[in-house]
PABA-851305 format. One record per residue: x, y, z of N, C-alpha, C, O in turn; residue in one letter. Coordinates in steps of 0.02 Angstrom, whole numbers, plus 50000, padded with zeros to 5 digits. Layout:
XYZXYZXYZXYZa ...
//
This chain:
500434994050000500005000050000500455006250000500895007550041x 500215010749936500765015749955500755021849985500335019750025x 500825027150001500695029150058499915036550025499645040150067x 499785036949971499205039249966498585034649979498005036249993x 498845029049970498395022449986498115024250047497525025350059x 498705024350091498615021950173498265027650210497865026750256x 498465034550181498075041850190497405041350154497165047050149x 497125038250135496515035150121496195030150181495785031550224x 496395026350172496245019650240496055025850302495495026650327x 496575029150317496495029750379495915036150388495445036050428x 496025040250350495305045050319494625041950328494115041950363x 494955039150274494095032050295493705030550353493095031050363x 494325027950399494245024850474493925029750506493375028550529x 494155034750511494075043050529493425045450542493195046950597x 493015045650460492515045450453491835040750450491285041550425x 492205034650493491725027950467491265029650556491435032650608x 490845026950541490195026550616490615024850654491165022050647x 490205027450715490635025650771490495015850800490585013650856x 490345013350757489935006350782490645004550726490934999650751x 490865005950686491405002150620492005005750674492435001550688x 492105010950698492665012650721492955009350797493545008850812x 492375007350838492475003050883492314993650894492144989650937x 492554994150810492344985450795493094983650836493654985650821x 492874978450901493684974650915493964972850849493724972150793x 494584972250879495104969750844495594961450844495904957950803x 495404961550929495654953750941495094950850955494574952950930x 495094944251011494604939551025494464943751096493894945851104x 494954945151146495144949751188494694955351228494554956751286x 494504958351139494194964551151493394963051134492994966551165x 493244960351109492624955151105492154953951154492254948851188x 491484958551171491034958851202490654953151193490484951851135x 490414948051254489934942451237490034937951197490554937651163x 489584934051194489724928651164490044921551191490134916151164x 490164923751252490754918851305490624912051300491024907851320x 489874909851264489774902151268490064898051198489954892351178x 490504904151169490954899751099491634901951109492094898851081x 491744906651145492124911951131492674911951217493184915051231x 492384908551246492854910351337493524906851311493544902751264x 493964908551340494704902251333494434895351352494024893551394x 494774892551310494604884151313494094882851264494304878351227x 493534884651247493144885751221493404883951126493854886551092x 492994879451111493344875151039493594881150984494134881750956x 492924885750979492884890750902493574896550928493944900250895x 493524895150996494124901951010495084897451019495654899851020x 494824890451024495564887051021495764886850927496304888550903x 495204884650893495214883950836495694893150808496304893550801x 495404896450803495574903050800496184905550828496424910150795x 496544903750883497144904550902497624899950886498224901250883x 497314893750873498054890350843497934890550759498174886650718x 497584895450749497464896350665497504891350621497824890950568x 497054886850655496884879050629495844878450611495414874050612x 495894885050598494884885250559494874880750527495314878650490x 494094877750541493934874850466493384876950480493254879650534x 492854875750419492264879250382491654881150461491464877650508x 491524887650442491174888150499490384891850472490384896550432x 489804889250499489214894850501489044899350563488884897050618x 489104906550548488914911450605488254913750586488054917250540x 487854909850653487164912350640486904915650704487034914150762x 486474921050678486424926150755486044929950725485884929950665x 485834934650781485334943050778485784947650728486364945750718x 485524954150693486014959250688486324960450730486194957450783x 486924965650729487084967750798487604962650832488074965550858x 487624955550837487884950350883488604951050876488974950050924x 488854952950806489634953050818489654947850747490244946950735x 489364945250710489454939050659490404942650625491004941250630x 489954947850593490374954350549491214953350599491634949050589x 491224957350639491744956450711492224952350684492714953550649x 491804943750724492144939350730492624938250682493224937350692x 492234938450613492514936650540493214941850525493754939950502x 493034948550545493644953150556494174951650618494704954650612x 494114947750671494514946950704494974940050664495584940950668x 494814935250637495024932350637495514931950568495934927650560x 495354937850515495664941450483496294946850493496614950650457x 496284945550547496764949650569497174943550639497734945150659x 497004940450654497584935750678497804928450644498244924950668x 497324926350567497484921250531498154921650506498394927250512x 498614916450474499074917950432498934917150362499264918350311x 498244914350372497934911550284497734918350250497534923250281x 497794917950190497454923550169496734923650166496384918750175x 496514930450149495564932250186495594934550132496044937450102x 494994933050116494494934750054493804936350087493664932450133x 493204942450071492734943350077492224944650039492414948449995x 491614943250034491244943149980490134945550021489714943950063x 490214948149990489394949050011488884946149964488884946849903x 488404942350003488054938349970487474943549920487174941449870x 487434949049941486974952249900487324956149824486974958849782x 487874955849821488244958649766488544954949741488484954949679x 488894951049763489174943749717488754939249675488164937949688x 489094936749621488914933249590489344924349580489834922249611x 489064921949544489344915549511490084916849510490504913849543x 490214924349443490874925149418491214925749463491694921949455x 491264929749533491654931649584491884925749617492484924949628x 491284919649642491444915749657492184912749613492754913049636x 492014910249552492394907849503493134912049501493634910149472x 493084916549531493954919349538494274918849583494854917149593x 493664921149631494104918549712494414911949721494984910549739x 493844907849704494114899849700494514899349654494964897349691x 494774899549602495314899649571495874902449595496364898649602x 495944908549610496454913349654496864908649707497464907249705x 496304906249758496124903049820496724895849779497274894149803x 496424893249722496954885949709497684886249696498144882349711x 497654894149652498384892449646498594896149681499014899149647x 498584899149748498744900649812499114895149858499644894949889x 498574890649849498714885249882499004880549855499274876349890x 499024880249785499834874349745500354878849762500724877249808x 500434883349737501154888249729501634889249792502234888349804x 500974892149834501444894149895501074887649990501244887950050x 500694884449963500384880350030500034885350070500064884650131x 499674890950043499374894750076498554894650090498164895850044x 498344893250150497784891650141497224900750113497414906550103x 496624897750109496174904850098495544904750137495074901250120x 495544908450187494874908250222494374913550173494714918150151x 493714913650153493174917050108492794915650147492474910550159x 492874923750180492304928050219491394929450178491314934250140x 490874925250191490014927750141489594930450199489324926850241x 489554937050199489254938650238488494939350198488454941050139x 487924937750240487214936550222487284930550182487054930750125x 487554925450202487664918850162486744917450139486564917750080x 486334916250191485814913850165485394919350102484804918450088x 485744924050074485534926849995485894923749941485804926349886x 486384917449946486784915849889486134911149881485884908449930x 485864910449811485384903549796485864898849784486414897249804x 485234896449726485834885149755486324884949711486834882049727x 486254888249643486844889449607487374892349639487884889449658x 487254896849643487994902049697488194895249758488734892649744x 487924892749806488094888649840488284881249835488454876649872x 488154882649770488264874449730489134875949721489584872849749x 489184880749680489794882549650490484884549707491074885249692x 490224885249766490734885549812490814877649843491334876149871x 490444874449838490484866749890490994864149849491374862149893x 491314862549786491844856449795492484860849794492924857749765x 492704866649814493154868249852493164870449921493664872449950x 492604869949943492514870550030492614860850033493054857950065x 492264858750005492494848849992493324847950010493554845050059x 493624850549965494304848849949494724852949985495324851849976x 494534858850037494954860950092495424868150054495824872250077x 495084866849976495294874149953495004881749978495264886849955x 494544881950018494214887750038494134885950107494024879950105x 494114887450155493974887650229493304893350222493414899250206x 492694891250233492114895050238491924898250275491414895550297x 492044905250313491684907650354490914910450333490874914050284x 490444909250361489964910650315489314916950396489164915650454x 489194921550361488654924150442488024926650400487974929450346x 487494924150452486764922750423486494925150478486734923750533x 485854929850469485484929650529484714927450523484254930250551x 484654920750472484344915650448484484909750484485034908950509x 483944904550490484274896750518484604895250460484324895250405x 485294893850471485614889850425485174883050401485144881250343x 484884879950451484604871950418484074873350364483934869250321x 483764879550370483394881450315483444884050234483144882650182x 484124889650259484464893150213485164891550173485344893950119x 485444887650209486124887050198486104877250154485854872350181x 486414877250095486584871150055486574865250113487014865550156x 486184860950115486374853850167486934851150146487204847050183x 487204852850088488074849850076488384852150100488804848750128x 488434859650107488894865950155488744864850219489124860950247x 488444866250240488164863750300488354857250337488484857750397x 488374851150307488624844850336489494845050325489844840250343x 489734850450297490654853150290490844857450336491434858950343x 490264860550379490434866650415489964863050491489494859250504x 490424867050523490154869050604489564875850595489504878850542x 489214877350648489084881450665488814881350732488534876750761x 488944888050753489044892350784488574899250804488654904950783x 488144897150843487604903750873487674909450912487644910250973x 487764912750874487904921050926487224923150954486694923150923x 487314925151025486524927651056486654936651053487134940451042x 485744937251073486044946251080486304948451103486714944651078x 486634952051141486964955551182486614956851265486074959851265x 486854954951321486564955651386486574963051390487034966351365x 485974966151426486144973551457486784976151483486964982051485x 487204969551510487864970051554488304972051490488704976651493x 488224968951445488774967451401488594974851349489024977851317x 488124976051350488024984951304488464989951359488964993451350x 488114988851413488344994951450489034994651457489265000151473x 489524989451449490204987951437490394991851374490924994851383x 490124992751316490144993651268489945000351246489885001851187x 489845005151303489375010451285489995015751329490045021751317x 490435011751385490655013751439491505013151373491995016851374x 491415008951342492205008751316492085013051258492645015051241x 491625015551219491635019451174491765028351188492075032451155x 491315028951265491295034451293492045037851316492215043751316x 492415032051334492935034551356493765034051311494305036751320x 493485029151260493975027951205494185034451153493915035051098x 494615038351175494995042951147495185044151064495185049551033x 495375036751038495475036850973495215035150936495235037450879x 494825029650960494365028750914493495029150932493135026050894x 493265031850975492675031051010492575040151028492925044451000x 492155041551067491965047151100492385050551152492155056151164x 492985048951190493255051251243493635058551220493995061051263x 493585060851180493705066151154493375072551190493585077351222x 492775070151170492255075951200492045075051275492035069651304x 491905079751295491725080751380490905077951359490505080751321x 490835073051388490155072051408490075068551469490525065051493x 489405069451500489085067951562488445063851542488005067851529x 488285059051537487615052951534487515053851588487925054951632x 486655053451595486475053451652486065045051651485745042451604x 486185042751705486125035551715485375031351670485235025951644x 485175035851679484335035951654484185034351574483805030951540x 484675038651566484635041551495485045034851460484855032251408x 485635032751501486105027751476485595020651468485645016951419x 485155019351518484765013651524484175013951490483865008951471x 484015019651481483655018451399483975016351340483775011551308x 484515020151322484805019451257484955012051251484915009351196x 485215006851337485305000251328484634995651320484604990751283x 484124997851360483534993751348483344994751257483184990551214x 483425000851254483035002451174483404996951106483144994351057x 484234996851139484414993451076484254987051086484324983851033x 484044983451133483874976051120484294971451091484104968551040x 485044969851123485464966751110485914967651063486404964251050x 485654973651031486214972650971486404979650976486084984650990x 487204978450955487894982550986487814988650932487984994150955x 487554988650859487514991450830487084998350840487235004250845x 486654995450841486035000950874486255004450933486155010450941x 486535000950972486455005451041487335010751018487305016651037x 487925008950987488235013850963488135019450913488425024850914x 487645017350865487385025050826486835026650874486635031950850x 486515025650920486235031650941486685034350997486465039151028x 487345031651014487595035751057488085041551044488245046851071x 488295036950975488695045450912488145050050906488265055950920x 487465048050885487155051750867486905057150944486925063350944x 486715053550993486555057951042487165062551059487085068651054x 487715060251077488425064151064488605070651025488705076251048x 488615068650962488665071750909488305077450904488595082450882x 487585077950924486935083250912486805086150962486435091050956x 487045084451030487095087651100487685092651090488265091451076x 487235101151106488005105051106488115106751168487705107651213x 488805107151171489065110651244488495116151293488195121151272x 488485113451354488305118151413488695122651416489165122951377x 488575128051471488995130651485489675128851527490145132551542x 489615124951534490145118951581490585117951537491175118051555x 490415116851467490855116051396490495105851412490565101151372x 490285105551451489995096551454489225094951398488675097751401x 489435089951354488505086651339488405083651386488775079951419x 487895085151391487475082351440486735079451403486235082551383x 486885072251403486625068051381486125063051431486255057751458x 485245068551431484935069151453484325061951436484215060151378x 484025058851490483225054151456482805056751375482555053251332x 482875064651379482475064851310482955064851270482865062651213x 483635067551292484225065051205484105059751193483885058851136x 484185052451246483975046751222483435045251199483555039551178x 482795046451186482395045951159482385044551085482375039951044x 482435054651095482655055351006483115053350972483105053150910x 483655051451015484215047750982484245039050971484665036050937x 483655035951011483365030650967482745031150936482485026350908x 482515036450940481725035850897481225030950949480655029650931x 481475028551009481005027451074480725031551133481085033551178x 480015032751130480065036251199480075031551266479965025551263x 480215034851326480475030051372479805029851398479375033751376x 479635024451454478855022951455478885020851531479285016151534x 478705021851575478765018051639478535011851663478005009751686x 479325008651649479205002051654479855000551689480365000651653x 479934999151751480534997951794480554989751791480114986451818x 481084986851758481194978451744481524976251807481754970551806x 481584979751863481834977451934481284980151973481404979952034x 480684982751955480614984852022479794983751984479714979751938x 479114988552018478304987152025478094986551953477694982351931x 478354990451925478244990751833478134985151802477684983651763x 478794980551830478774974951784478404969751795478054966351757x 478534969151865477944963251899477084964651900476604960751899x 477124971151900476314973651880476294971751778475804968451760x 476454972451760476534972351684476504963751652476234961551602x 476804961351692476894953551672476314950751699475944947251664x 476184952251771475594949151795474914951051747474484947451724x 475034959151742474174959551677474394955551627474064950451619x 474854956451591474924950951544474614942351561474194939451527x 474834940651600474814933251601474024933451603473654930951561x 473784937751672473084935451670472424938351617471884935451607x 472644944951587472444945451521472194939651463471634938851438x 472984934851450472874927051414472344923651467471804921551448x 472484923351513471874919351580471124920451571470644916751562x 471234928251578470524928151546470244931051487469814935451492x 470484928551419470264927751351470144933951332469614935451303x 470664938551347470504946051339471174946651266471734947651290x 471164946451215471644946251167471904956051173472514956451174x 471574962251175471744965551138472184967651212472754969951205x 471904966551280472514968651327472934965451335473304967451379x 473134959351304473484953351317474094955351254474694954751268x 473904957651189474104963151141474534968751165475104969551145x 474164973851220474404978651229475134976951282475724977851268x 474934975151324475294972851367476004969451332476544970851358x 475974965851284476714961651252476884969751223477424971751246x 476684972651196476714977851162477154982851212477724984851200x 476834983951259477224988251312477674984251326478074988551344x 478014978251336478564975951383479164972851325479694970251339x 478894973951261479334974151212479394981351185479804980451139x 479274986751184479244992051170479904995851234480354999651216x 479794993251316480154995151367480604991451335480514993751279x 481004987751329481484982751296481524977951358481984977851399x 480984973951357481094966551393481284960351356481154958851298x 481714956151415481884952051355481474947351332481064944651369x 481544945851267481014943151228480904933951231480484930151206x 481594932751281481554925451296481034925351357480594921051360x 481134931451417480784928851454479974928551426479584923751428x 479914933651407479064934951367479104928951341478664925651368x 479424925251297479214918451271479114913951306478774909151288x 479444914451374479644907851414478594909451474478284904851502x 478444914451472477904915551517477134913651462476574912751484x 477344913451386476774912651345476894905251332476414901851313x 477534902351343477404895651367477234890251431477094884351438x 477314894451459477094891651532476284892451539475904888951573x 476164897151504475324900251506475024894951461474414893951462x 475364892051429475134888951372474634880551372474134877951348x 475434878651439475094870551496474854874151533474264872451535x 474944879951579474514880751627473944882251629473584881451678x 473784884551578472914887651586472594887351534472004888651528x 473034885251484472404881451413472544873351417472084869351409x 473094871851426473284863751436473004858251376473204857051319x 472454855451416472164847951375471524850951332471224847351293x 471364857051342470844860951307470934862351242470424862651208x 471374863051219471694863651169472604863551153472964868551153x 472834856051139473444854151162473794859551113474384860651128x 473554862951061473944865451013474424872151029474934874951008x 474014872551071474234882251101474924879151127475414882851117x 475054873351157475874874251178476424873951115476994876151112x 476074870651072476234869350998476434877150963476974878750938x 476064879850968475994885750953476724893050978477054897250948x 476664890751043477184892951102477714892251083478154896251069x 477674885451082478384882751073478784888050995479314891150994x 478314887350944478734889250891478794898550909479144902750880x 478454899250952478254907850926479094908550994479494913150983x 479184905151038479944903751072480584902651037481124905451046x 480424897750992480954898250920481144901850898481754902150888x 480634907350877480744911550834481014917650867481264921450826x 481034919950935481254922850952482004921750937482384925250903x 482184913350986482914912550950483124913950899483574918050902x 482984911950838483084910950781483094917050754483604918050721x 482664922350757482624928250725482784935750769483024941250756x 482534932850821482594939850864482004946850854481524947050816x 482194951050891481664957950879481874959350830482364956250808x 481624963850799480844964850796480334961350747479764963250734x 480654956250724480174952150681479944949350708479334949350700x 480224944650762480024939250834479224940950857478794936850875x 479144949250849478604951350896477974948850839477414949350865x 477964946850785477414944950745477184936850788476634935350812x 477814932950786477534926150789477464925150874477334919450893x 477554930250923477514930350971476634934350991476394934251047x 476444936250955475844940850952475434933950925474984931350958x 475614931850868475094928850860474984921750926474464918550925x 475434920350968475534912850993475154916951057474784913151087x 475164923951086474554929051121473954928951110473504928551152x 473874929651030473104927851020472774923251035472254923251068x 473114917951006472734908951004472974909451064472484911851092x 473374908951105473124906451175472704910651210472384907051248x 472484918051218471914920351237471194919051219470734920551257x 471084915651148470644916551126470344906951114469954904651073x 470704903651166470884896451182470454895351208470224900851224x 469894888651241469774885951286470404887051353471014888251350x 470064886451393470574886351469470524879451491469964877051480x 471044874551524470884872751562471594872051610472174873351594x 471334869751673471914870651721471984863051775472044862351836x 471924857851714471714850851747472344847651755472484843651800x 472864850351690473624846451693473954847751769474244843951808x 473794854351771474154857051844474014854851908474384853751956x 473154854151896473154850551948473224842751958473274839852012x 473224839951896473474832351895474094831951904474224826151921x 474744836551900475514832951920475424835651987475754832152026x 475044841552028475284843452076475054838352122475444836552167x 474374835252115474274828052140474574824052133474644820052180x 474884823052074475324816152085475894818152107476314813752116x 476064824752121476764824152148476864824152234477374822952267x 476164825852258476084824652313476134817152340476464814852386x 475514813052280475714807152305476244804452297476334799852336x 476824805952249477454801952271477954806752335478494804652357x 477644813052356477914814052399477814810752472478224811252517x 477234807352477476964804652524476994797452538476924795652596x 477084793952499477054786752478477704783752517478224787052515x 477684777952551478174772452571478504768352543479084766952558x 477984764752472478414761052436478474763852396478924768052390x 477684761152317477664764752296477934760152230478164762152177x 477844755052247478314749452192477934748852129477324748652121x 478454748752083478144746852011477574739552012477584735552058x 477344739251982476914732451985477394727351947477764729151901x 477354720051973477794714551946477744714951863478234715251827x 477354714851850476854712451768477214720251728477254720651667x 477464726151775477394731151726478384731451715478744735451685x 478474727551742479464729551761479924728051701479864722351679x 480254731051677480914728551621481134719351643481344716951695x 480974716451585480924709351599481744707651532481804702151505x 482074711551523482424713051455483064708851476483554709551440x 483124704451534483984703951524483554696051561483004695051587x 484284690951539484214686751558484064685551653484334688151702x 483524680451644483264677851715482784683151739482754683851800x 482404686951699482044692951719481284689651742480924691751787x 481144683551694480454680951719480454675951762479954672851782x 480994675251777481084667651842481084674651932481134673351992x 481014680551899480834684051960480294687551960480204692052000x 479714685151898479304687651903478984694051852478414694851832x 479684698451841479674702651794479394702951716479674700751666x 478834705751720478354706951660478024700351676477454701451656x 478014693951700477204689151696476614692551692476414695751741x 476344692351649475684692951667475364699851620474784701051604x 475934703551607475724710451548475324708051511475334702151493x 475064710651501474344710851416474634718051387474614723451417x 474934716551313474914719751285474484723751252474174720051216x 474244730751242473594732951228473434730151150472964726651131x 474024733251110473934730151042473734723851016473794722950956x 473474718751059473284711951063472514710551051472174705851032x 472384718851077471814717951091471204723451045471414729151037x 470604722251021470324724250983470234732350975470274735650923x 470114734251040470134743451059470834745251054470904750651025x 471334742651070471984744251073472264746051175472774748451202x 471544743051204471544744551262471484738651301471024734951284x 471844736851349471384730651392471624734451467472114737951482x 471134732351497471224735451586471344731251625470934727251649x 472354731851642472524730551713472634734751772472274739351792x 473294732051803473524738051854474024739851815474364736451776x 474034747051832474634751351805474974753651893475444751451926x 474584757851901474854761251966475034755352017474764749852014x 475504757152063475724755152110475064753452173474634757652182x 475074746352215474624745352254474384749052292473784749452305x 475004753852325474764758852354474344765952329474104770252365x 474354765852273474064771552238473514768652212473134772252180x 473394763352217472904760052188472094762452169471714759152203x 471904765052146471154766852117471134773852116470614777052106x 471834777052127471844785852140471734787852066471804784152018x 471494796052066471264796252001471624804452004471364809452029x 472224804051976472554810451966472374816451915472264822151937x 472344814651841472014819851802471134817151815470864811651817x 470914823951821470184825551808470044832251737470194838251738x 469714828351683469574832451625469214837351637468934837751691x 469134842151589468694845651597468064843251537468144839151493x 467324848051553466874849151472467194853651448466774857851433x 467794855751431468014861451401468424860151335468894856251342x 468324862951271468634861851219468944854951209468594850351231x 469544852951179469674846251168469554841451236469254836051237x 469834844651288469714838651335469024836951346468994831551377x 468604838751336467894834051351467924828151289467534823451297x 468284828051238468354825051207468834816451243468714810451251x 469284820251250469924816251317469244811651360469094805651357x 468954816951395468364814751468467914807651436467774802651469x 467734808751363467304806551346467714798251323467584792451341x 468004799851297468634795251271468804792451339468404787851343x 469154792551394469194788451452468804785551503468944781351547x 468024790251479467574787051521467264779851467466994774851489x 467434781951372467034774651340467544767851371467354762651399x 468234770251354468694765151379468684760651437468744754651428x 468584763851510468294761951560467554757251571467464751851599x 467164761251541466554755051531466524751051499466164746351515x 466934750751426466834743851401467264738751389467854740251386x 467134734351382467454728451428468044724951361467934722051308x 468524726351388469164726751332469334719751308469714719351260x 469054713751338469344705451303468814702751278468834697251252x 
//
């Protein structure tokens, strides 16, 4: 590079966002991520003994995918190649990989090829990279904030690891908000500013895990705040506002706010009220709550108070929990709204709950408590010379697919733990265990 080159580069740097100017540089400087990334940790041994092979980075915006791929560009000895899946083509492919071969006859040099938004290459583009990711001519870093099992070639895919980046913890922004503020050369420490605590814990709730967001609105709140008379910004609750385009809303996630907020929520779904059950996700994703726990309470709501009434709503839960993983805010809040509706707008029932909390009483209470002889693993030699399994009736033997022995233990003998409801599917269940019971199964 010659030196008008390099007076370019660094110009560049100069003027690049403050989110590109405080991208780490090592593994070191690297916010989060600690469950791939701590020492010891495989993707971060792989990376220091500069022994990569093909990797998928799949995660939120924001997580660091971009980062990682730059850190490891800068401590590889292989040469780096980068490519964006939305501007590349076939041909590009076709040079790199060529480049990439006789790189690697001539001089034994390997080539790591950086695709960022991998899941926009279609099957051609991804076809055309697999038999040199095959043959160890390309080392693949690839970052998606798509499920790879959906998006990404099942040939590439069964050649590569991957690797899940989560959002960013509140702990881990405010780390990140605290090293930009005070970072001199490349960050904000330049200017005299004063955050006021308030103002800082908005800007971290608002970005919702991702590092990106919460650094342009802090250039930007920075930047557009002019000096007091102090010569200090003072970087006030409404700079943060406008400097994420959120207003702040009172909702304290440690303190009456939140536990008042979650509780209308839950019992909102309880009682079949959809549009406050709406408002409510609305407000506690709007405050920036995290969106696992909101998933983890629309699944619990899901057995607890619609249950056997309609088994689907956990069905439902479950994916609208996925998708939080998988996609993150703010798209998450669609399939999480809708898994709000159908379970508000559900049959209720609350029979599962009380059927394990009974049975867990009775095995809390119980002396023996013994399996029945007829019901025991009879699988290894000498199992029926003690008795084990004599006497089972297999149901499938039998015309209903049912025949009636003992199941429960003597001591539990005739207890009747779930009770159905007439409510949506389970009267169906009620109806179904009461034909079984009366008629006579041999």
């Amino acid at each position: 590079m010659n030196l008008f080159d390099y007076g370019q580069e660094q110009e560049k740097e100069k003027n690049a966002p403050l989110a590109a100017r405080m991208r780490p540089r090592t593994l070191d400087e690297i916010v989060g991520q600690s469950h791939i990334l701590a020492p010891g940790k495989l993707l971060r041994r792989s990376i220091e003994a500069d022994q990569l092979s093909s990797i998928i980075l799949h995660g939120p915006p924001g997580t660091g995918k971009t980062t990682l791929a730059k850190v490891i560009a800068n401590t590889t000895e292989a040469h780096f190649d980068q490519l964006n899946a939305v501007t590349a083509g076939v041909g590009d492919i076709r040079r790199l990989t060529q480049e990439a071969k006789e790189r690697l006859g001539m001089y034994g040099r390997r080539t790591l090829l950086f695709i960022d938004e991998i899941h926009r290459f279609n099957k051609s583009q991804q076809d055309a990279l697999l038999p040199y990711v095959e043959d160890g001519t390309l080392i693949l870093i690839g970052a998606t904030t798509e499920n790879p099992s959906f998006e990404v070639n099942s040939a590439l895919l069964s050649r590569s690891r991957i690797f899940q980046l989560h959002l960013l913890s509140e702990a881990d922004l405010r780390k990140l908000a605290h090293r930009a503020l005070t970072d001199e050369e490349r960050g904000l420490g330049h200017y005299r500013v004063q955050v006021e605590e308030e103002a800082l814990e908005h800007l971290v709730r608002m970005a919702g895990g991702d590092a990106r967001n919460l650094l342009n609105a802090l250039e930007l709140a920075v930047t557009t705040t002019p000096p007091g008379e102090d010569g200090i910004r003072h970087l006030t609750p409404e700079v943060a506002e406008e400097s994420i385009q959120k207003k702040q809303i009172r909702y304290d996630k440690g303190g009456d706010n939140h536990y008042d907020t979650i509780s209308a929520f839950i019992k909102s779904m309880r009682g079949s009220d959809p549009d406050a059950a709406l408002y409510y996700l609305a407000k506690m994703i709007h405050a920036g709550e995290d969106p696992r726990f909101i998933a983890r309470r629309v699944f619990v709501h899901a057995a607890e108070d619609v249950g056997m009434a309609d088994p689907r709503a956990l069905l439902i839960a479950s994916a609208a929990a996925q998708a939080v993983e998988h996609i993150g805010l703010p798209e998450a809040q669609i399939p999480l709204a809708e898994a709000v509706i159908y379970i508000a707008t559900a049959p209720k029932s609350n029979a599962v709950v009380r059927g394990i909390h009974e049975a867990m009483e009775a095995v809390k209470k119980e002396s023996r408590g013994e399996v029945p002889a007829h019901l025991r693993d009879a699988h290894f030699k000498g199992a029926k010379g003690q008795g084990r399994g004599v006497g089972y009736r297999y149901p499938h033997h039998f015309p209903k697919g049912y025949v009636e022995q003992q199941y429960l233990p003597d001591e539990h003998l005739g207890k009747t733990f779930y009770h159905p409801t007439d409510i949506g599917y389970e009267k169906k269940l009620k109806d179904f265990i009461r034909w079984m019971k009366q008629t006579p199964s041999d």
